[in-house]
C-alpha positions as CSV (number, residue, x, y, z in Angstrom):
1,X,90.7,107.3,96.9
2,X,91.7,104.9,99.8
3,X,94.9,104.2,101.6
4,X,96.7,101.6,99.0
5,X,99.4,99.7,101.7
6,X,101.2,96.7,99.7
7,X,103.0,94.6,101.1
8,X,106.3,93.2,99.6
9,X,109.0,90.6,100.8
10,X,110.7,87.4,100.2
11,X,109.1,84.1,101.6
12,X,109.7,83.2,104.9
13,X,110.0,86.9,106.7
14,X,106.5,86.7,108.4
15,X,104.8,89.5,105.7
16,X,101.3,87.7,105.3
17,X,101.3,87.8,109.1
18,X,101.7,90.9,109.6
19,X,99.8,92.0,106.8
20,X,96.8,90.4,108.3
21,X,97.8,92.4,111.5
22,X,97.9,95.3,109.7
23,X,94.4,94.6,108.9
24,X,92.8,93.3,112.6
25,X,94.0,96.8,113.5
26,X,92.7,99.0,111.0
27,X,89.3,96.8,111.8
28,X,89.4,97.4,115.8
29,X,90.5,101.3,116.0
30,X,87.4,101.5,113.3
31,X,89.8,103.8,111.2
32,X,87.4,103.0,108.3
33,X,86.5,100.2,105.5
34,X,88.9,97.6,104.6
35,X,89.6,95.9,101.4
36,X,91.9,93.1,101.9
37,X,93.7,91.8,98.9
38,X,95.4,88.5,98.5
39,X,98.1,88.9,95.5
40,X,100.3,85.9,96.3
41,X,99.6,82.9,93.9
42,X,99.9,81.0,97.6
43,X,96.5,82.7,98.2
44,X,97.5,82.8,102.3
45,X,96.1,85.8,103.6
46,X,92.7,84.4,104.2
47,X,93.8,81.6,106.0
48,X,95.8,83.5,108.3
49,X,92.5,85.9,108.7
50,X,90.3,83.0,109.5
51,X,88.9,82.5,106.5
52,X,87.6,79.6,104.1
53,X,89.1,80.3,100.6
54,X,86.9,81.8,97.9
55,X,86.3,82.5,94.0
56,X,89.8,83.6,92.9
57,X,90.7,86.1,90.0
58,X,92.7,83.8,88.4
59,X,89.7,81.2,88.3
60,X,88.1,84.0,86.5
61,X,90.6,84.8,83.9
62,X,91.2,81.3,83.0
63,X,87.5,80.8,82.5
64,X,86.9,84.1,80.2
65,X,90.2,83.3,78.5
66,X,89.0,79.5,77.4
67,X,85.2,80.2,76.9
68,X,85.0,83.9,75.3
69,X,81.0,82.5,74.8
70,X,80.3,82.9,78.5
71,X,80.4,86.7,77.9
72,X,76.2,87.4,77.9
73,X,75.0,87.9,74.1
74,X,74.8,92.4,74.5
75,X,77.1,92.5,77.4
76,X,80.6,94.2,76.7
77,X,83.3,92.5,77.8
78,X,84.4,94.8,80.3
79,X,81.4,95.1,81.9
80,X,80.9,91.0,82.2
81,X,84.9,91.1,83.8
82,X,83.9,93.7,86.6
83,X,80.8,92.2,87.4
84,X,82.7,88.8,87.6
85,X,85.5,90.9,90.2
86,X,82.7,92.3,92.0
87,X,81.0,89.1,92.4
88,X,84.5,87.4,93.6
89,X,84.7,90.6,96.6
90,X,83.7,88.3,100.0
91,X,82.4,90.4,102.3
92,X,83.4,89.5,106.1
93,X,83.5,90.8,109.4
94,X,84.7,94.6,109.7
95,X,86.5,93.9,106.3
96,X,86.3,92.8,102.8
97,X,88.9,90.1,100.7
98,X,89.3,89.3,97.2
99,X,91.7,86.5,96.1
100,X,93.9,87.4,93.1
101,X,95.2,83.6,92.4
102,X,96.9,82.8,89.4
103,X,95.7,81.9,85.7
104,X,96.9,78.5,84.7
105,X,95.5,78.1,81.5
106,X,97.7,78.4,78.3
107,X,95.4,81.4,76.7
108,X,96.4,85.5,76.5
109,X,95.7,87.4,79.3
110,X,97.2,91.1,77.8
111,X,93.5,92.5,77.4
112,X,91.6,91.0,80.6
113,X,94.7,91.9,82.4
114,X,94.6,95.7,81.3
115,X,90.5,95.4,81.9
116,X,91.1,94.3,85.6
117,X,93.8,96.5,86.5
118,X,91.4,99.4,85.5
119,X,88.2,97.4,87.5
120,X,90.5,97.3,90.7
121,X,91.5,100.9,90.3
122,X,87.6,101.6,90.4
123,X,87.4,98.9,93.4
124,X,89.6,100.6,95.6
125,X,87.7,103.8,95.5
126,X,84.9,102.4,97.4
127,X,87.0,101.4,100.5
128,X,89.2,103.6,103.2
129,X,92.0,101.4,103.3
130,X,93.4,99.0,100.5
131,X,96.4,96.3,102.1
132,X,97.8,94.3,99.0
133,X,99.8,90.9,99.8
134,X,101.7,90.9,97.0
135,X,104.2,88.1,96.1
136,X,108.2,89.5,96.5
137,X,108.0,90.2,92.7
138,X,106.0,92.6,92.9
139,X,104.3,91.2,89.5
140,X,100.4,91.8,90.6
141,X,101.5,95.4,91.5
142,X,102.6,96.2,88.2
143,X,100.4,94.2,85.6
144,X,97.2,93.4,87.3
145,X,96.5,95.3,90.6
146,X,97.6,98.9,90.4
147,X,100.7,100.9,89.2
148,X,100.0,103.2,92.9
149,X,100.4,102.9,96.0
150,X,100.4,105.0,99.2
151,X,103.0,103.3,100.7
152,X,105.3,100.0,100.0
153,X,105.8,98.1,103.3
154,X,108.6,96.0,102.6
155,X,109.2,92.9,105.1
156,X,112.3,91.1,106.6
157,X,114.4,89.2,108.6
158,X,117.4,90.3,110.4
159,X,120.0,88.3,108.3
160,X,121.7,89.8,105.3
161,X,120.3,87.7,102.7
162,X,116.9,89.0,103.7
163,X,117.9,92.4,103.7
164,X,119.4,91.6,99.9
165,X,116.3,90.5,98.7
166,X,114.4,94.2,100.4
167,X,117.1,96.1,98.4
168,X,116.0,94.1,95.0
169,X,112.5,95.0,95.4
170,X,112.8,98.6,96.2
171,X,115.0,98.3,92.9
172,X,112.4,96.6,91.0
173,X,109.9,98.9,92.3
174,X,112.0,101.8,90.9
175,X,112.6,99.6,87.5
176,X,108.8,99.0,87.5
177,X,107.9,103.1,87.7
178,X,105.5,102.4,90.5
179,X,104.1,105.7,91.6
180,X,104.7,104.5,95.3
181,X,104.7,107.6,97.8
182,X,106.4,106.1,100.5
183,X,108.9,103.0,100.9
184,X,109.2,101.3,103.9
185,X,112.0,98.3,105.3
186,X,110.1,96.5,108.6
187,X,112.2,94.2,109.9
188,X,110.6,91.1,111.7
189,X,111.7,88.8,114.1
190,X,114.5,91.5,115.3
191,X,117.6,90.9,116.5
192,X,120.9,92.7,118.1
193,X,122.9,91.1,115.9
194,X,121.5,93.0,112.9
195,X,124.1,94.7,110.8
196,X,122.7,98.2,110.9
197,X,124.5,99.2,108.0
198,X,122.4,96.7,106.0
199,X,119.7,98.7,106.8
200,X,120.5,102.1,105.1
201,X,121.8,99.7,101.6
202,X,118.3,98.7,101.4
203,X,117.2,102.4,99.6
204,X,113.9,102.0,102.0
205,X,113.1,104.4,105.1
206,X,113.4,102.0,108.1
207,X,109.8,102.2,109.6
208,X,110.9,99.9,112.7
209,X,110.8,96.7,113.6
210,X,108.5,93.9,115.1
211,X,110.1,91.0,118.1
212,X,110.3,87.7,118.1
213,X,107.2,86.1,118.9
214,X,105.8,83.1,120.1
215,X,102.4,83.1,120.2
216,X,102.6,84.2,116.9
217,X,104.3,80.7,116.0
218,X,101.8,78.7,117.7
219,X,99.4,80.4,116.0
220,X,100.6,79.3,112.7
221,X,101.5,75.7,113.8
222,X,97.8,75.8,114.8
223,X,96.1,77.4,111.4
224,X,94.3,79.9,113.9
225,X,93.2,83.4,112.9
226,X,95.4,86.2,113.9
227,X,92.2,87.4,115.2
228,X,92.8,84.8,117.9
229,X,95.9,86.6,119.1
230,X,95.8,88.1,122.5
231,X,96.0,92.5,122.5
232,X,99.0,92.6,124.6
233,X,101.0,89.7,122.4
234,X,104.7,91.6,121.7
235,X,104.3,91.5,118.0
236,X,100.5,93.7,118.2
237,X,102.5,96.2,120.8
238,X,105.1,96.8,118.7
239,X,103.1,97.5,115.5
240,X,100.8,99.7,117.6
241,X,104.2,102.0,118.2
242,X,104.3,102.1,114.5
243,X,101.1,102.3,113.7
244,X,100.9,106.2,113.4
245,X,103.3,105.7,110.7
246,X,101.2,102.6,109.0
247,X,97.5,104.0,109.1
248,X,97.5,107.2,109.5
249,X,96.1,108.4,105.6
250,X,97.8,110.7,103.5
251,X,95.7,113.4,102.8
């Protein structure tokens, strides 16, 4: 099975960013294949990475859930919801995405939910690395991505209201019986002012954290790829230094 990193953290603290990072640098040290997977409702990550959005999961799930007749007359259910996933998977430079979006439809989604947490787990066997942008609640985690993870990279600020909101969802993570081998605080946009004894309250090993930067900013005001960012930008030299920590696969 391949490296499952999710991301975690409330809005705001820069974790799509550097989730997309994350993923330029898996790409260029060619540490293997990449399966990049938006699970914030926001659906950001492939803007950030350059790309034009896609077929969403929740388009899917709204679709099956409304119209049970577009299953194919002989095909099983299951089988018609993986193809669907499979066919959702864009395939890009040096890395794959798939877009979990969000069902809006009124209907149930107990059964295809429980079909395509079990399709992902099959997905994420056919890739080196797995980097999950989950939303701070951790909700796509639990119900319709995967109950595992290698790590849990949780993301914030330097104030204290940020470092609240990391201590909830190590909590919920916890609450949720997530078999997570490894919790992680990174703390962006760092400053001296930090109160280190914040730090230790969030439950999470402190994996480091990531400067001010801003080219990263202009970037964003821009809608440019991260892929435009320059190698020796602060933020990528930074996250090099942790990288070891980041990439490096359990075995």
């Amino acid at each position: 099975m391949g490296c499952v990193i999710a991301m975690a953290g409330k809005g705001g603290t820069g974790k799509t960013t550097i989730a997309s990072l994350i993923i330029r640098r898996i790409k260029e040290k060619k540490l293997g294949s990449v399966l990049a997977v938006d699970a914030d409702p926001n659906n950001n990550l492939g803007e950030v990475l350059g790309l034009k959005p896609g077929r969403n999961i929740g388009a899917i799930l709204d679709d099956i859930s409304a119209n049970p007749a577009t299953v194919p007359s002989g095909m099983p259910k299951e089988r018609f919801i993986e193809y669907q996933v499979q066919s959702a998977v864009q395939e890009e430079d040096g890395f794959d995405i798939l877009s979990m979006g969000k069902p809006e439809g009124p209907g149930c989604y107990c059964y295809v939910n429980n079909v395509l947490r079990a399709v992902m787990s099959k997905l994420i066997k056919d890739y080196d690395y797995i980097v999950i942008d989950n939303e701070a609640g951790l909700e796509h985690l639990s119900r319709r991505t995967s109950r595992f993870a290698d790590m849990l990279i949780v993301v914030s600020d330097a104030s204290s209201i940020g470092l609240k909101s990391a201590q909830r969802i190590n909590e919920l993570a916890e609450q949720l019986k997530l078999e997570i081998k490894k919790r992680f605080l990174l703390v962006n946009r760092f400053n001296e002012n930090i109160k280190k004894g914040k730090i230790g309250e969030t439950g999470l090993e402190y994996l480091g954290c990531l400067p001010p930067d801003h080219l990263i900013e202009e970037l964003s005001l821009k809608g440019s790829s991260v892929f435009d960012l320059d190698n020796d930008a602060p933020i990528l030299t930074a996250l090099n230094s942790l990288g070891e920590k980041i990439w490096k696969r359990n075995q």
